[in-house]
C-alpha positions in Angstrom: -8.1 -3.6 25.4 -8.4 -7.2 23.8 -5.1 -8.2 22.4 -7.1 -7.9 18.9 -8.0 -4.1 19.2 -4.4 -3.6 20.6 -3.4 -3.3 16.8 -5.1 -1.1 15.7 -4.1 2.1 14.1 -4.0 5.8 14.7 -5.9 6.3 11.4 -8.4 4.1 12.3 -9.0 4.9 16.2 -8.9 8.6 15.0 -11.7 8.1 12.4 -15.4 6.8 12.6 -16.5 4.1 10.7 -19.0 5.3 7.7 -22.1 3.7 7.0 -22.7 1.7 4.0 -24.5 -0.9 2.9 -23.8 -4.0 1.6 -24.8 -5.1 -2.0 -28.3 -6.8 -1.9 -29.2 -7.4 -5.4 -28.5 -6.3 -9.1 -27.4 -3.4 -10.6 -25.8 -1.8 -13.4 -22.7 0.9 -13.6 -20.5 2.1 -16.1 -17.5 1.0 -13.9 -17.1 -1.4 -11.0 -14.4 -0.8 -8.6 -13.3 -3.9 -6.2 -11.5 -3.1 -3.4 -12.0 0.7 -1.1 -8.5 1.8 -0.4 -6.4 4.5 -2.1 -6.3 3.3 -5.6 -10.0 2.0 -5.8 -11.8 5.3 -3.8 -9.8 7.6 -5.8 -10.1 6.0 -9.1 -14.1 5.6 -8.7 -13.7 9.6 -7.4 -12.1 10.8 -10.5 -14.3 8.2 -13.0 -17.5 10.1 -11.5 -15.9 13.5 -12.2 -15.7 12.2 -16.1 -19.5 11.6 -15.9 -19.6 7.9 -15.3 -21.6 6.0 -12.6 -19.2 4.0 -10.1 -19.7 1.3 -7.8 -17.2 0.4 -5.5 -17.3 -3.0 -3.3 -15.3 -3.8 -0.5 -15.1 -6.8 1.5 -14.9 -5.0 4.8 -14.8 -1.4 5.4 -13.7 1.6 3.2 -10.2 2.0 3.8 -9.8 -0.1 6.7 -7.5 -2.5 4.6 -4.0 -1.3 4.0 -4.2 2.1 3.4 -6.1 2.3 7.2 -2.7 0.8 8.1 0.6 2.4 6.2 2.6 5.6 7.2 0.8 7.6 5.0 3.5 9.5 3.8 2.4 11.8 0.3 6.5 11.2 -1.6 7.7 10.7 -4.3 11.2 9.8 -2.5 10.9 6.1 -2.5 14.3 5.2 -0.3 17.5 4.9 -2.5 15.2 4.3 -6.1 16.2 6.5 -8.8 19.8 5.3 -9.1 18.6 1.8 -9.3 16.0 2.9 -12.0 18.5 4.2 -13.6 20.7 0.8 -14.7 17.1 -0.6 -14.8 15.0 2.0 -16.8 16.9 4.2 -18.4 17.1 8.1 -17.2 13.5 8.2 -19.3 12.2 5.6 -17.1 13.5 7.2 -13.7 12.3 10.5 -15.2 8.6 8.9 -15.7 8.5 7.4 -12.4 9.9 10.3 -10.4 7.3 12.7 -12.9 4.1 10.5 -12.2 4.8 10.2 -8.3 5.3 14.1 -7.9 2.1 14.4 -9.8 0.4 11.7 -7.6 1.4 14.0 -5.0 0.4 16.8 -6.1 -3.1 15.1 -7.1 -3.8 14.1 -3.2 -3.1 18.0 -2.4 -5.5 19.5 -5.0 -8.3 17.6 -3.9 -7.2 18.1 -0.3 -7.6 22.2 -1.1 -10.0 22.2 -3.7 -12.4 19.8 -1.7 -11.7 20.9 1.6 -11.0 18.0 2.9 -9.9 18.1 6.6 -7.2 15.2 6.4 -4.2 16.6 8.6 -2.5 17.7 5.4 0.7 19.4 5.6 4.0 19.9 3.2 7.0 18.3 5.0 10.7 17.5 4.0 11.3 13.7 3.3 14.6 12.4 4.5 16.7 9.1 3.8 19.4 8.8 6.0 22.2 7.1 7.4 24.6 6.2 10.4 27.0 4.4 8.9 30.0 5.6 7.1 30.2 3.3 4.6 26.5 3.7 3.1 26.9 7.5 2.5 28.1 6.9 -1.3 25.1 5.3 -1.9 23.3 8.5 -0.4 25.1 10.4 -2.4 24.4 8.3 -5.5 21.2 8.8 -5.4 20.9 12.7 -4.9 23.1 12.4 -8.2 20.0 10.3 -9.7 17.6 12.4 -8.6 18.8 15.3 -9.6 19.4 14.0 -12.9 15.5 13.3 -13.7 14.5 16.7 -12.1 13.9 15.9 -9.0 14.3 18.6 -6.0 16.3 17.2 -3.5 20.1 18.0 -1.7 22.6 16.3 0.1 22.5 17.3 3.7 23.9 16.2 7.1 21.6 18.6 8.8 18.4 17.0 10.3 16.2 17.2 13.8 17.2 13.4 14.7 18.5 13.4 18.0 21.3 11.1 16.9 24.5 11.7 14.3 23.6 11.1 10.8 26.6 10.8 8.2 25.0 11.7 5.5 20.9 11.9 3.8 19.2 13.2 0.6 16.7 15.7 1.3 14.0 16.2 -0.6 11.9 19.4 -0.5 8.0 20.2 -1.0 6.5 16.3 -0.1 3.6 15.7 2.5 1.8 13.5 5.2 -1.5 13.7 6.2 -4.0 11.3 7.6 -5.2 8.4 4.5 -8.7 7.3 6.2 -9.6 11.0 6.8 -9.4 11.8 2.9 -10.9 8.7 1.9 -13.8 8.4 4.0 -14.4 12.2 2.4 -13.6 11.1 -1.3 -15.9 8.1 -1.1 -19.4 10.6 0.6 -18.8 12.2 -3.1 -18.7 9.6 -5.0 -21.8 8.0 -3.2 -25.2 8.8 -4.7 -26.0 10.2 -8.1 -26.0 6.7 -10.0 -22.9 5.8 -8.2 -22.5 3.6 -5.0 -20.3 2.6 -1.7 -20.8 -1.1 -0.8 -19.2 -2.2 2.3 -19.1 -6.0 3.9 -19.6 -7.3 0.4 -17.2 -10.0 -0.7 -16.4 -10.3 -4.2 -16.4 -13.8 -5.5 -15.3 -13.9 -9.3 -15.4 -10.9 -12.2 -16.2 -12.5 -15.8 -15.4 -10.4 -18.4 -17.6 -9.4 -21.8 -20.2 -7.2 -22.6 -20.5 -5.6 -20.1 -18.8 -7.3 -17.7 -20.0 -8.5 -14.8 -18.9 -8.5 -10.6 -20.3 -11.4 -8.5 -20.4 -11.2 -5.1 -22.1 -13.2 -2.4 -25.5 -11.2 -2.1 -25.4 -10.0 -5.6 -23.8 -8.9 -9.0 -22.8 -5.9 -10.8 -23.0 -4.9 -14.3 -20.1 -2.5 -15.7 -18.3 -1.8 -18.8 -15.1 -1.6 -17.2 -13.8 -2.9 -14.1 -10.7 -1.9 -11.9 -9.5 -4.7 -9.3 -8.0 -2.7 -6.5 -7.4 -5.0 -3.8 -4.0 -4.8 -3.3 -2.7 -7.9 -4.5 -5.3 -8.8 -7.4 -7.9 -11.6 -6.3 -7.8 -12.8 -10.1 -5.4 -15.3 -10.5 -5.7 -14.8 -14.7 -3.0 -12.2 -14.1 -0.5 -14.2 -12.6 0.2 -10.8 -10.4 1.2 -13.3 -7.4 4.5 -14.8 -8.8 5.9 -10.8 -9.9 4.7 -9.3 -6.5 5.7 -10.7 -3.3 4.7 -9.6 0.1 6.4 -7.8 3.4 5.2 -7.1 6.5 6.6 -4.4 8.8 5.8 -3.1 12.0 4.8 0.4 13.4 4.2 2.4 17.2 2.9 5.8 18.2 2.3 7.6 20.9 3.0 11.2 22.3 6.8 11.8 23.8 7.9 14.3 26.1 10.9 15.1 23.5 10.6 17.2 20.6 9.3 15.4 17.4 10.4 15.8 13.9 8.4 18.0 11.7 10.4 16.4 8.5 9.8 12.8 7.6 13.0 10.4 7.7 13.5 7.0 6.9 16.6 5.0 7.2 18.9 2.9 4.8 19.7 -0.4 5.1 18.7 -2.5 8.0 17.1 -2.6 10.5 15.1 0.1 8.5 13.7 3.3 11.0 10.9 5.2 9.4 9.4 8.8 11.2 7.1 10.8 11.2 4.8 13.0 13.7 1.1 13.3 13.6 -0.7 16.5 14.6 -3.8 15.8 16.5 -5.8 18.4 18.4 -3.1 19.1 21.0 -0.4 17.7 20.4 1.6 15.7 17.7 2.3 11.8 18.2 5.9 10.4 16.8 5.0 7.5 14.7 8.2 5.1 14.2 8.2 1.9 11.8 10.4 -0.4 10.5 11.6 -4.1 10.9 10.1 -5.4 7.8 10.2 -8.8 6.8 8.7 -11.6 3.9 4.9 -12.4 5.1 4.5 -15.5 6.7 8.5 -16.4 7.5 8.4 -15.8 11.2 6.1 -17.0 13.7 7.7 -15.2 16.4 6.5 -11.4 15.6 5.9 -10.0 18.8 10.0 -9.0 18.5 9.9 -7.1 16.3 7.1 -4.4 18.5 10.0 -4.8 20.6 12.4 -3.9 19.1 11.0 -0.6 17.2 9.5 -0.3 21.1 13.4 -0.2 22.6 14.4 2.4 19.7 11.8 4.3 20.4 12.4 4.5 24.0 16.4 5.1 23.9 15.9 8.1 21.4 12.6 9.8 22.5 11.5 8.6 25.5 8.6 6.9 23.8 7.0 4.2 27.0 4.5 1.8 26.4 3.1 3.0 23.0 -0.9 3.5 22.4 -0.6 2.3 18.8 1.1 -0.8 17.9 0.1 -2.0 14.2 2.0 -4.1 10.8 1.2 -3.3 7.8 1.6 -5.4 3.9 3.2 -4.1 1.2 3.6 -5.7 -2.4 7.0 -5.6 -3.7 7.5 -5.9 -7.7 10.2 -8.0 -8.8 11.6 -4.9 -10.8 10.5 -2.1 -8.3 8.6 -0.2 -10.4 4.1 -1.2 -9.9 2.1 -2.9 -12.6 -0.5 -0.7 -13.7 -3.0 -1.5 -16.3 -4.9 -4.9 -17.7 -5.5 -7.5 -16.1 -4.4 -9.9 -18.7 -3.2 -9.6 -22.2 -6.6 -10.2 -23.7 -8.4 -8.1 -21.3 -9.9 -4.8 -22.7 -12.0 -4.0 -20.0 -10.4 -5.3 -16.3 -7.7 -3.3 -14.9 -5.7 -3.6 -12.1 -2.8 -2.1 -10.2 -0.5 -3.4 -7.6 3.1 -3.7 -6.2 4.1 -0.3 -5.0 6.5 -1.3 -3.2 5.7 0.4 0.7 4.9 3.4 -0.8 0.8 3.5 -2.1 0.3 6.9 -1.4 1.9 8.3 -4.4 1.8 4.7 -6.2 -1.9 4.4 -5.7 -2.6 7.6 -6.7 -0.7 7.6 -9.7 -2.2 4.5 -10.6 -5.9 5.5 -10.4 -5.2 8.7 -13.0 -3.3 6.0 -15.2 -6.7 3.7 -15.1 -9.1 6.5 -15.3 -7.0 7.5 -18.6 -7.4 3.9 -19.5 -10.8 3.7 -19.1 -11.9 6.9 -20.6 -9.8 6.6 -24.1 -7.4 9.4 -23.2 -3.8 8.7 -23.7 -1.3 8.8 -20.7 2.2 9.6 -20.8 3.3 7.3 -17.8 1.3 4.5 -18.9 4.2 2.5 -20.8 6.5 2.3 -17.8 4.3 0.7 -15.3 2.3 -1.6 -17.9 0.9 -4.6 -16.0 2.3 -6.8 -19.4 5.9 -5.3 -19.8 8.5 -7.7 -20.4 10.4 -7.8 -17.4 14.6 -6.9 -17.8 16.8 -10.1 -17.6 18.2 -8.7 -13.1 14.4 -9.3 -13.0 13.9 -12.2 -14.5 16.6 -13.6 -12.2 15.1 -12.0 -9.2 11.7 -13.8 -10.0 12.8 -17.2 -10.3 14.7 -16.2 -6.9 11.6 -15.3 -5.7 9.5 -18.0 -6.4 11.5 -20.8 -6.0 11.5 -19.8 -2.8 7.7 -19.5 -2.6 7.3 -23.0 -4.2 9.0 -24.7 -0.5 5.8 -23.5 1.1 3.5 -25.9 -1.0 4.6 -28.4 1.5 5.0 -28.8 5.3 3.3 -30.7 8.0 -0.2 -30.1 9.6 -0.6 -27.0 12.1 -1.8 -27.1 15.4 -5.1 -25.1 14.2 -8.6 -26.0 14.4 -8.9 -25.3 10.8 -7.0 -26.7 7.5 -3.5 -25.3 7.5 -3.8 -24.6 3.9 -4.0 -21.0 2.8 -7.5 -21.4 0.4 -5.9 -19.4 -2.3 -3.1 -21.9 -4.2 -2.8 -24.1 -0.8 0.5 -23.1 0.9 1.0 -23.8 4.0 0.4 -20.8 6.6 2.3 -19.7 9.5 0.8 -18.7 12.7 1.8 -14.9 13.4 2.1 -15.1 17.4 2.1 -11.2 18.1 -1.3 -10.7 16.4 -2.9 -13.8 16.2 -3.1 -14.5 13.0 -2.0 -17.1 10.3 -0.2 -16.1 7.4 1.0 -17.3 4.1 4.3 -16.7 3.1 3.9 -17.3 -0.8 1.1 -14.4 -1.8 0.6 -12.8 1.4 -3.3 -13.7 2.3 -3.5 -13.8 6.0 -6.7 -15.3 8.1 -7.3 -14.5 11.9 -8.3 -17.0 14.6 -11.7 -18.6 13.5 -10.2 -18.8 9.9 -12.0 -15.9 8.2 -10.1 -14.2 5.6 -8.1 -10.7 7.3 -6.2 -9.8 3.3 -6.3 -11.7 0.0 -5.8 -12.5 -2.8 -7.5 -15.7 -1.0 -11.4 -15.4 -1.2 -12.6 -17.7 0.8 -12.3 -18.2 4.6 -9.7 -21.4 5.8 -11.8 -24.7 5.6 -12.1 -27.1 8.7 
């Protein structure tokens, strides 16, 4: 293997790549969707179910982007969330989120049945645990949140780790299954009819009015409405960058000779430990993640393989992993994703972003929320995760925290790097990500690989030399 195709993941080496084309000229839509991973194929899937034509670009390959790359766990037990929604939202607030997610869910597993769709999907018992004395009030805090907004979980200290937990939450009914599988089969039925797939299209600007209209390199698109799903929104007019700040974190798999746990667990506090197994034809692979981090803060990366790669080894046996991969997830200054328009003035482009390291739910969620949107139909969830709310005065402090810190990466001396230095977004300077290759940015999370081409946005445009 290359040290490039060394990170790739289990989705992805499981999975072959579907055949699209690119965009080569002009058409018109009722909706364009930019960006092919959980939010955008499922949004453009349930649009065409309310009779409207879809086109969905991506700049690559359909979900090959982040959702090619997470744990891919189907929760709506987000680590310790509901108590601090709680002193942040109100028990109607924590009672929306922990509503919508369930039904996010339970979304992903209707279509899984009702479609047929042969992702690896399977119910499975979602864990947060600890070690450590000290941290099982705050386990036990938030089994009393959760229960509080209806939400079916226990206090337990029963669980298949082969090490002594102190204390987790438990909760019942969630699921994992395999994200690329059920896209790539999402997206074959939303292709054809007066809707489209474009792949290796790159999106350059959206203007919006009547109808809007999508320009890419090789062509445009003409919609009434237009949902930018890219993760972290490659509009600036949103401002999404300074209330959304990105992490990186680190995962391996590979079959043991121990016994794997059927539940999924993830730890609290840090270093953070998240499992899982995957079934494949013969066997199931333990996935463990974990060691996350602020994009673009650390240059020396390949550590953090190793360490997950020690853990691994001391409590399962786990040698030499197949599958080494990071991931990127948005965090919202307030924890909670913004979901809705673009702007204040916008009518017609939507977005959704900042889920906080857990999309499968969040993205879900947020593509019946913009399908609501879209088609006139009023949503219940809507108000809690508008992309415009006012945000409480902990946040507020927690952004200018956040982006004062961002604002010392506008400066800094010239890289060693055949190209500019300068991220091509808002021009901070990147940091070279030794592990994988790569240069990052640590202010809004686009990353470039060695010959400068863009890897993730919001950037656009490849580094200049």
């Amino acid at each position: 293997m290359s040290k490039k195709d060394q990170f790739i993941s289990y989705w992805v080496d499981a999975t072959e790549s579907p055949d699209y084309p690119a965009l080569k000229d002009t058409l018109s839509v009722d909706v364009a969707v930019v960006g092919a991973g959980i939010v955008g194929i499922t949004a453009a899937y349930l649009l065409k179910q309310e009779g409207l034509t879809v086109a969905v670009i991506e700049r690559k390959e359909i979900a090959r982007g982040v959702t090619g790359y997470t744990t891919a766990k189907v929760t709506s037990s987000h680590n310790l969330i509901y108590s601090k929604l709680l002193s942040s939202f109100g028990e109607e607030g924590a009672r929306i989120y922990g509503r919508s997610n369930e039904a996010g869910k339970e979304k992903i597993a209707a279509l899984v049945e009702d479609l047929d769709i042969d992702c690896g999907f399977e119910r499975a018992d979602n864990y947060v645990y600890t070690e450590v004395d000290g941290a099982v009030a705050s386990i036990r805090a938030e089994v009393d949140a959760a229960l509080r907004v209806g939400l079916p979980v226990e206090f337990t200290t029963d669980t298949e780790l082969p090490f002594e937990v102190k204390g987790a939450l438990r909760f019942t009914n969630q699921a994992q299954f395999d994200p690329r599988r059920y896209l790539i089969a999402l997206a074959a039925l939303v292709d054809g009819g007066g809707s489209h797939i474009f792949q290796n299209t790159v999106v350059t600007g959206v203007e919006e009015s009547h109808p809007c209209t999508v320009t890419t390199e090789t062509g445009q698109v003409h919609a009434q409405d237009v949902i930018v799903a890219t993760h972290m929104p490659i509009l600036d007019r949103g401002l999404f960058f300074t209330k959304v700040h990105p992490y990186r974190s680190y995962v391996i798999a590979d079959r043991v000779d121990r016994e794997v746990p059927r539940g999924m667990y993830i730890s609290t506090g840090g270093p953070t430990r998240s499992l899982r197994s995957i079934p494949t034809d013969n066997e199931r692979l333990l996935l463990v993640g974990g060691e996350g981090h602020k994009t673009g803060t650390d240059e020396e990366t390949a550590k953090y393989y190793e360490r997950l790669e020690t853990w691994a080894y001391e409590h399962y046996g786990m040698d030499a992993p197949r599958y080494r991969w990071s991931t990127q997830d948005n965090v919202s200054v307030d924890k909670v994703p913004y979901i809705g328009r673009l702007t204040r003035g916008s009518d017609h482009v939507f977005t959704a972003t900042g889920f906080g390291k857990w999309g499968m739910t969040n993205g879900t969620l947020s593509a019946m929320i913009l399908t609501d949107h879209i088609v006139g139909r009023p949503n219940e969830w809507a108000a809690l995760y508008d992309s415009k709310r006012i945000k409480p005065f902990a946040s507020a402090q927690k952004f200018v925290t956040e982006n004062a810190e961002v604002a010392t990466h506008f400066v800094g001396d010239r890289l060693t790097h055949a190209k500019s230095p300068r991220c091509t977004h808002l021009g901070c300077v990147l940091r070279k990500n030794d592990a994988e290759g790569s240069w990052d940015c640590p202010c809004h999370g686009s990353r470039f690989d060695a010959d400068g081409n863009v890897i993730q946005g919001p950037a656009i445009s490849g580094l200049k030399t």
